[in-house]
Legacy VTK file of the C-alpha trace (Angstrom):
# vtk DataFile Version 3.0
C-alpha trace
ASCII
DATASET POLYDATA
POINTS 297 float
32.999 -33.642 -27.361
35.277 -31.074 -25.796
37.774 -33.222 -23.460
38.852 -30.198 -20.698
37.224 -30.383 -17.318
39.023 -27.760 -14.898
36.812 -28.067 -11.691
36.884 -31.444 -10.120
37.374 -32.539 -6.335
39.097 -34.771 -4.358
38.763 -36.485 -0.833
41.193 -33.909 -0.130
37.982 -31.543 0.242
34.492 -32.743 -0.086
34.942 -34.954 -2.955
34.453 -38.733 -2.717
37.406 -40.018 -4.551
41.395 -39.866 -3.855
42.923 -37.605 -6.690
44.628 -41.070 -8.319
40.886 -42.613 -8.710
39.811 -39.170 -9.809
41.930 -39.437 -12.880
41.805 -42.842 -13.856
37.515 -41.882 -13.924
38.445 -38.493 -15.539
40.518 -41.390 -18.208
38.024 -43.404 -18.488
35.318 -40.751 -19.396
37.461 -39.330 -22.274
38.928 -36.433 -20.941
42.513 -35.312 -21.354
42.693 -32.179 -19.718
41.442 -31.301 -16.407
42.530 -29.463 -13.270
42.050 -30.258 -9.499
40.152 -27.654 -7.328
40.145 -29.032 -3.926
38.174 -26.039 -1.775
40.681 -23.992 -0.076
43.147 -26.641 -0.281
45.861 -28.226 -2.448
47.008 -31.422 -1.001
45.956 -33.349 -3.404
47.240 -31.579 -6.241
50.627 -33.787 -6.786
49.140 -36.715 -6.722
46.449 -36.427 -9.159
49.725 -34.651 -11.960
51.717 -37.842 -10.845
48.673 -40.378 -11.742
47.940 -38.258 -15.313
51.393 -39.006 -15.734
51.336 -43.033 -17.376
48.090 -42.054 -18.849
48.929 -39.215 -21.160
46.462 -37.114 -19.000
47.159 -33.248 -18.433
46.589 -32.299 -14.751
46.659 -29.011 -13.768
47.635 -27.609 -10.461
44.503 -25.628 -9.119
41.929 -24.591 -6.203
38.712 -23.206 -5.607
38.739 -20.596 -2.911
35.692 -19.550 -0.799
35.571 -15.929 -0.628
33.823 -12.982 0.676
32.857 -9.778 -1.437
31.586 -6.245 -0.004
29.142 -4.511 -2.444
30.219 -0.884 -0.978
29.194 1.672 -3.850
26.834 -0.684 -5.853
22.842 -0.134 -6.413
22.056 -1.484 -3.054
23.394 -1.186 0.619
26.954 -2.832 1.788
26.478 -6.302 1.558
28.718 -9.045 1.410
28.442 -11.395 -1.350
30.038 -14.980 -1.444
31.617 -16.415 -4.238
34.303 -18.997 -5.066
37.284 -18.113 -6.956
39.238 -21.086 -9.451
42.732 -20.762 -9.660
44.538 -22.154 -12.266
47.953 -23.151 -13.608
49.524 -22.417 -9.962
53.427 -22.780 -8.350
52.288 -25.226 -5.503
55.846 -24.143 -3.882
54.455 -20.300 -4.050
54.684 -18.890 -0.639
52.360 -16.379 -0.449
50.007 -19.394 -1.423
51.471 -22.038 1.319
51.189 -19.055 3.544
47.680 -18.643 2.847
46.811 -22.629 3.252
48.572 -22.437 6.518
46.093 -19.922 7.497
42.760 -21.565 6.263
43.812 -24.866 8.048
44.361 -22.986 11.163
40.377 -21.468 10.705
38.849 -24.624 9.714
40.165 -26.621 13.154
39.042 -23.135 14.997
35.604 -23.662 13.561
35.469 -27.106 13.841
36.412 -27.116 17.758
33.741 -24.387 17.958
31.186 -26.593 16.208
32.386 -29.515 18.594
31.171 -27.463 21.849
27.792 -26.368 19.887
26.792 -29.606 19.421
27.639 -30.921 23.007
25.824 -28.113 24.573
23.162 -29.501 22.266
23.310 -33.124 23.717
24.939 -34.255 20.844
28.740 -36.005 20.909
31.183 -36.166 18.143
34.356 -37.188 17.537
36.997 -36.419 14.816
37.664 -40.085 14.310
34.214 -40.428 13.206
34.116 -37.098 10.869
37.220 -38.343 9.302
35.914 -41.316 8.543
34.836 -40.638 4.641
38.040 -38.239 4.212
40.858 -39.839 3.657
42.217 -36.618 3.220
41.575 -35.454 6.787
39.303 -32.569 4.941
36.367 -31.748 7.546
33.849 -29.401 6.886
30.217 -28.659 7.820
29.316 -31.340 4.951
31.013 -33.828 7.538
29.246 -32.867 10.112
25.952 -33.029 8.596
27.019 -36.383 6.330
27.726 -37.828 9.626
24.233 -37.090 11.367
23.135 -39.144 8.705
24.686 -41.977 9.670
23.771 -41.481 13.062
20.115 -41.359 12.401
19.511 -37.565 13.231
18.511 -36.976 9.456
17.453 -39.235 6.332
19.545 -36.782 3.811
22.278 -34.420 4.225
20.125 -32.300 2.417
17.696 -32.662 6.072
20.396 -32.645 8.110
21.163 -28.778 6.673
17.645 -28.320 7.064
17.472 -29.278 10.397
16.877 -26.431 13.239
17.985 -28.924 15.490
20.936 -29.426 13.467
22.853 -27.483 11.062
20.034 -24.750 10.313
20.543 -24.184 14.421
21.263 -20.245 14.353
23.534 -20.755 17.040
25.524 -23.444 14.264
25.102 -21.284 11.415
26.656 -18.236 12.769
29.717 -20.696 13.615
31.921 -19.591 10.360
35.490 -20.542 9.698
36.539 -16.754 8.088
36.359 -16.657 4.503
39.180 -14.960 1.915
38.138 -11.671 0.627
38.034 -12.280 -3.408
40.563 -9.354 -3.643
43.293 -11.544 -1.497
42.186 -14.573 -3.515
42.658 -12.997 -6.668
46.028 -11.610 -5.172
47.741 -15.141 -4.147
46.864 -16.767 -8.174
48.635 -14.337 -9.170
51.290 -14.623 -7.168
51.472 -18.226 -7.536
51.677 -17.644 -11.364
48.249 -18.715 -12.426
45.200 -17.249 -13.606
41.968 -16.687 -11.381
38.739 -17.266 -12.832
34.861 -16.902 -10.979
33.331 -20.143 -10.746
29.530 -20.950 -11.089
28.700 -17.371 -11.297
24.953 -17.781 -10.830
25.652 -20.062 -7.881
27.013 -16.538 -5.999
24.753 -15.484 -2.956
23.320 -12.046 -3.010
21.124 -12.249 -0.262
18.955 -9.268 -1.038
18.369 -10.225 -5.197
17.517 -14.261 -4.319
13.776 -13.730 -5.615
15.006 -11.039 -8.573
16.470 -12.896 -11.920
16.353 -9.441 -13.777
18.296 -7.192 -11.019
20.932 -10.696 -9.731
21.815 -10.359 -13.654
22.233 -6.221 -13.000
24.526 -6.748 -9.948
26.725 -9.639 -11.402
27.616 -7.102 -14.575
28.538 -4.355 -11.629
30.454 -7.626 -9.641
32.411 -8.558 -12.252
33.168 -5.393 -13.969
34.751 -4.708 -10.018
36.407 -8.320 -9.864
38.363 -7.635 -13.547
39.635 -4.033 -11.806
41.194 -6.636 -9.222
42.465 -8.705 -11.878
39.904 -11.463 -12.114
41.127 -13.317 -16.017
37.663 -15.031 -16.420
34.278 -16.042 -15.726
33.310 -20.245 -15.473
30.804 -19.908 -18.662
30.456 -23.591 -19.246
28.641 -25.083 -16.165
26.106 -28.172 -15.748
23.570 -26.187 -14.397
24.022 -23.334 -16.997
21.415 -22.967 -19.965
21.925 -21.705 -23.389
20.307 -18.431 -22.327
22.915 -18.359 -18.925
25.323 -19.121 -21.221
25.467 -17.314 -23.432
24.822 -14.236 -21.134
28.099 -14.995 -19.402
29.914 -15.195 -22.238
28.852 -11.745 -23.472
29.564 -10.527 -19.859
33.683 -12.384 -20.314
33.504 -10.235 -23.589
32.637 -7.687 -22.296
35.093 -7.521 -19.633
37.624 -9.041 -22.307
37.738 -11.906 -19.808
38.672 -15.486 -20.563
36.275 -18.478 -20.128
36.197 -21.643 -19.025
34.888 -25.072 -18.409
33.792 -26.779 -15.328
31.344 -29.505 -13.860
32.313 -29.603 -10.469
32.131 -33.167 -10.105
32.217 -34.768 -6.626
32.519 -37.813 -7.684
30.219 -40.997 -7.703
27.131 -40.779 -5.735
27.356 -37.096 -5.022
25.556 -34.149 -6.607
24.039 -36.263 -9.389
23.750 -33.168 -11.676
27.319 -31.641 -11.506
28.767 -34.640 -13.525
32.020 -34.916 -16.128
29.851 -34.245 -19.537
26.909 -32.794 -18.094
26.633 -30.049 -19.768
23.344 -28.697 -20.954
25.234 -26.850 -24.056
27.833 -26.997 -26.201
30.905 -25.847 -25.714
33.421 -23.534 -28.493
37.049 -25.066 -28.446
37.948 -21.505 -29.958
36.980 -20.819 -26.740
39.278 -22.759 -24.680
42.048 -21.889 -26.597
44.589 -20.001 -23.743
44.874 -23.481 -21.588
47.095 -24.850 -24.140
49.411 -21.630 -22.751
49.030 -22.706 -19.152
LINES 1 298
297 0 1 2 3 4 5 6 7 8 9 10 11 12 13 14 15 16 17 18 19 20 21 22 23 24 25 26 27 28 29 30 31 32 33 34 35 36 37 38 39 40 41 42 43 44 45 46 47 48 49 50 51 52 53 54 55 56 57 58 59 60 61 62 63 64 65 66 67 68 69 70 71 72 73 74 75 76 77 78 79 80 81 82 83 84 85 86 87 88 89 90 91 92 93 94 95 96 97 98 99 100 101 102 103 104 105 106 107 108 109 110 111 112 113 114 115 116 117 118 119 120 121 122 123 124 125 126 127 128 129 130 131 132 133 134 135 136 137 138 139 140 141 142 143 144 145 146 147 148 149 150 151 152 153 154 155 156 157 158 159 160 161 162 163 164 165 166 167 168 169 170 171 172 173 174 175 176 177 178 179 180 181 182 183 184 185 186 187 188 189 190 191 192 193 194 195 196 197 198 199 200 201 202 203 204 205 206 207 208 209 210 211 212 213 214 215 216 217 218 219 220 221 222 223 224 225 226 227 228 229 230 231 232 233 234 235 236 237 238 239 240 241 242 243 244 245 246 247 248 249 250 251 252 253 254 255 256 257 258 259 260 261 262 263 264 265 266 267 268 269 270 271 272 273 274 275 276 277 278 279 280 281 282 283 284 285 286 287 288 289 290 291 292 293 294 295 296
């Protein structure tokens, strides 16, 4: 059983665990490599290396960053295309990078106060307090929001509250967007930070106009990343929970093809969130020969 997982989260995003609890699980379950990637954030970085520490556990510094990709010059009109982008192996002292998490804090309150006013126009009164409340971290997102409608009896699920018109599927609320980080920038600040960037989930990205079309969403990812490697993109996520043998091993033709590294991820959440994105979930298999270059990190 390979014993690398490098995409788990912390409270210090929308995980459920602090990053210490995170790697005594991550222990527990066998593993022996992993690497934190808290969405566009890495406060919780040191303190998941520090708890690996006593328990002979690598921990490497990372992120996940939500970004935003115009398909100018593809087979299809411009269209933006979101994706996350992994970095890995990172300076957490890098300035461009600190610069950059200065910047996403400062759009996430923005958003936040603008989703505040929404929802009082709406009738509806929250407070920060009460968002906070399952975040140690102080992380708020739209997850908060909608986890908390839960507990205030608006919704049975978070999945409903998202669902909701009268919630979060409000067009007036989903058209309230903190601004995302092109994948060029993204791809820009690893680098600078001295890591490697890497596309995570890749059949998890969001082409709006290829949703219903398997055959042409696996045409437009080979243009995507054949653009993303010109911008320096190192690798594709190949090994993911929800990937088959067949999405496999199609990604890891595309990371040859690109002469792209690959990687391993679940995504875990922690316990009692997103039940199939789990440490050993897997569906196949994964090549160690594979996984080789993180020993070089």
């Amino acid at each position: 059983m390979i014993d690398i997982d490098l995409h788990l989260h912390t409270h210090y995003s929308d995980g459920t665990e602090s990053p210490k609890d995170l790697v005594e699980r991550a222990h527990r379950e066998g593993l022996r490599t992993i690497a934190i990637t808290d969405h566009d954030g890495i406060d919780g970085v040191r303190a998941a290396v520090r708890a690996g520490i006593p328990l002979g556990m690598r921990v490497i510094p990372g992120l996940e960053f939500s970004t935003e990709w115009q398909s100018e010059g593809l087979d299809c009109e411009s269209e933006k295309h979101t994706m996350h982008v992994l970095g890995y192996g990172i300076d957490l002292e890098s300035k461009p990078l600190q610069d950059k998490m200065q910047e996403i804090r400062k759009s996430r309150a923005e958003r936040n106060e603008k989703l505040y006013r929404a929802f009082r126009e709406k009738g509806i009164e929250l407070g920060q307090e009460e968002l906070e409340v399952d975040s140690p971290g102080k992380f708020v997102g739209k997850r908060s929001f909608a986890a908390t409608f839960v507990k205030k009896g608006f919704a049975d699920s978070i999945e409903e509250a998202f669902a909701s018109r009268h919630l979060m599927a409000d067009p007036a609320i989903r058209s309230i967007r903190k601004e995302k980080t092109s994948s060029g920038e993204a791809i820009r600040i690893i680098h600078q930070a001295g890591g490697k960037a890497f596309l995570a989930h890749p059949f998890q990205l969001d082409y709006p106009s290829l949703l219903r079309d398997p055959e042409r969403f696996r045409q437009r990812l080979v243009l995507v990343v054949g653009r993303l490697s010109a911008l320096g993109l190192d690798g594709l996520e190949c090994y993911y929970p929800t990937h088959d043998q067949e999405r496999t091993d199609f990604l890891l033709a595309l990371a040859d093809q690109n002469m792209m590294l690959v990687s391993i991820g679940s995504d875990d959440h922690g316990p009692g969130a997103r039940k199939i994105k789990k440490i050993h979930s897997f569906q196949t298999k994964a090549d160690p020969d594979r996984l080789r270059w993180i020993e070089l990190l």
